[in-house]
C-alpha positions in Angstrom: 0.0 0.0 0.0 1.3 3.9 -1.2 1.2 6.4 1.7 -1.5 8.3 -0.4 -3.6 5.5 -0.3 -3.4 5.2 3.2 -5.9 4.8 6.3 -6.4 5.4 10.4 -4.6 8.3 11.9 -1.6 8.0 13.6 -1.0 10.5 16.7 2.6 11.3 17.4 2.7 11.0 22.0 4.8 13.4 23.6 6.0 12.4 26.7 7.7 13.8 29.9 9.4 11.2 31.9 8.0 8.6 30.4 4.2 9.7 30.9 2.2 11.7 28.0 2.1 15.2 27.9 -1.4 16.8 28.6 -1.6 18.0 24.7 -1.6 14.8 23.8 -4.1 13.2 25.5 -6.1 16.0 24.2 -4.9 15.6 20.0 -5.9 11.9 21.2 -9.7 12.4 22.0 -10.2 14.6 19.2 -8.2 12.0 16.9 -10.7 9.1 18.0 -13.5 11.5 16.9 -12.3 12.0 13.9 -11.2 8.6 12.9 -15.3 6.9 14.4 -16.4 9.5 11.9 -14.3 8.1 9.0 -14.6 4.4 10.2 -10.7 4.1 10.9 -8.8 3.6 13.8 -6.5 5.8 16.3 -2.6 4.9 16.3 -0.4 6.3 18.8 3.1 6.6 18.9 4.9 7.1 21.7 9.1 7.0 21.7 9.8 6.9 25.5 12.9 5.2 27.8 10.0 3.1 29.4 7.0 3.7 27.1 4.7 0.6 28.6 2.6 3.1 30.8 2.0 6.0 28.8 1.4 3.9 25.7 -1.2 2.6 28.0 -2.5 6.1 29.2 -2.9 6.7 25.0 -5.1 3.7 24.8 -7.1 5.1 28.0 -7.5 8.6 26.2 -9.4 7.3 22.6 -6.0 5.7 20.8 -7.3 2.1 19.5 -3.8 0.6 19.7 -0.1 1.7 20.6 3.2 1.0 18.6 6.0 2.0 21.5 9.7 2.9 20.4 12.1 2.4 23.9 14.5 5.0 23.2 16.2 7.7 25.0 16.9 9.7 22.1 15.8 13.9 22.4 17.3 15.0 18.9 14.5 16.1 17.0 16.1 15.0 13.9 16.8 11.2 15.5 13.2 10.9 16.7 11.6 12.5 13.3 13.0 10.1 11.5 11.7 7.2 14.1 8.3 8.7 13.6 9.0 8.5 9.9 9.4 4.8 10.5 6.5 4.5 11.7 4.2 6.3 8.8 6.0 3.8 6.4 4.8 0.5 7.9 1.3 1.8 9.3 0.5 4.1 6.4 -1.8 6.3 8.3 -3.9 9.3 6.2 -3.3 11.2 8.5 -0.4 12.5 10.8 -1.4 14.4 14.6 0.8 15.9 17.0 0.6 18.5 19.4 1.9 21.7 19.1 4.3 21.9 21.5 8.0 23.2 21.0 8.8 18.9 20.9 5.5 18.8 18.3 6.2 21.7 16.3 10.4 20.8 15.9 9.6 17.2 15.3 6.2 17.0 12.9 7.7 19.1 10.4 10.8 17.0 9.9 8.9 14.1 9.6 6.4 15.7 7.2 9.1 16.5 4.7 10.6 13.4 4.5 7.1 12.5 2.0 7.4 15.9 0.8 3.9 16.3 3.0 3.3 20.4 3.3 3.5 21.8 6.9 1.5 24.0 9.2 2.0 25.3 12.5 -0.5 26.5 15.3 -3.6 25.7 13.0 -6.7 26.4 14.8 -9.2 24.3 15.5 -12.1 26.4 13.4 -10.2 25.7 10.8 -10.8 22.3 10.6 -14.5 22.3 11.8 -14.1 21.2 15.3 -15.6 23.2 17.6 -15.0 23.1 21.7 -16.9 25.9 23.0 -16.1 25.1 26.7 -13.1 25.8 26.0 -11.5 29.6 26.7 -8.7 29.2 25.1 -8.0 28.2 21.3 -6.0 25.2 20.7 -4.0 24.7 17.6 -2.6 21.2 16.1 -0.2 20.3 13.5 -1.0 17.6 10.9 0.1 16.0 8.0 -2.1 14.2 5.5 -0.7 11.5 3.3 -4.0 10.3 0.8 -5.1 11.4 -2.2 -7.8 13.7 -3.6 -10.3 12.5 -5.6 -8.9 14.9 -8.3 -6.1 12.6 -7.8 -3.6 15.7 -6.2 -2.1 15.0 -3.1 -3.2 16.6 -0.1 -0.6 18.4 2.3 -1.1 19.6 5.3 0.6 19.3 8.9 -1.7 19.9 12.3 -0.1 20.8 15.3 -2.0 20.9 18.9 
């Protein structure tokens, strides 16, 4: 299977010391809302020393499955290209992270390696989802990895 022909959405887990970052829980609930609405599933990733626990704490906050990478690695670069890894064997449509400094220096990286556009602090009106409990705006960064109908590829990177 081509990346652009690719299904589920895959949701990049930030951690600090081993446990997810609040963010990321969040980009995880509004992942599994997205993905029942498309009929796909919820992928996270989480790249941790001890990643058992949070990739656990993922399933708990809407992902449907976890793939964990045990690594102590902190180079954006290093763990880009893990994440990269990771969209070639589960070919996911669509790429989440949250838009934290780790989010918004790692996404990107991964994003051009498939030549997948990038945007930073997107906001959620943008892509019709609306939280109006919410006081303050959240923005995402995403990249998507299928096709168009028209048959043009669609790029575009969400941060949260």
């Amino acid at each position: 299977m081509s990346l652009t022909e690719g299904k589920n959405i895959l949701v990049y887990v930030e951690t600090a010391g081993d446990t997810p970052v609040g963010p990321a829980l969040e980009i995880l609930t509004k992942a599994k809302e997205l993905a029942e609405a498309k009929g796909e599933k919820v992928i996270a990733a989480v790249l941790a020393k001890e990643p058992d626990a949070a990739a656990r704490t993922a399933i708990e906050a809407g992902a449907d499955e976890a793939v964990i990478v045990k690594t102590e690695e902190k180079r954006p670069e290093v763990r880009a290209a893990m994440l990269a890894k990771l969209v070639e064997k589960y070919t996911p449509a669509l790429v989440l992270a949250a838009a934290t400094q780790e989010g918004k220096d790692v996404t990107p990286l991964a994003a051009q390696k498939f030549d997948a556009g990038c945007a930073v602090d997107v906001m959620l009106s943008l892509i019709h989802i609306s939280e109006p409990t919410r006081r303050t705006p959240i923005s995402y960064a995403v990249f998507c990895l299928k096709k168009k109908k028209n048959r043009q590829r669609e790029n575009c990177l969400l941060y949260k």
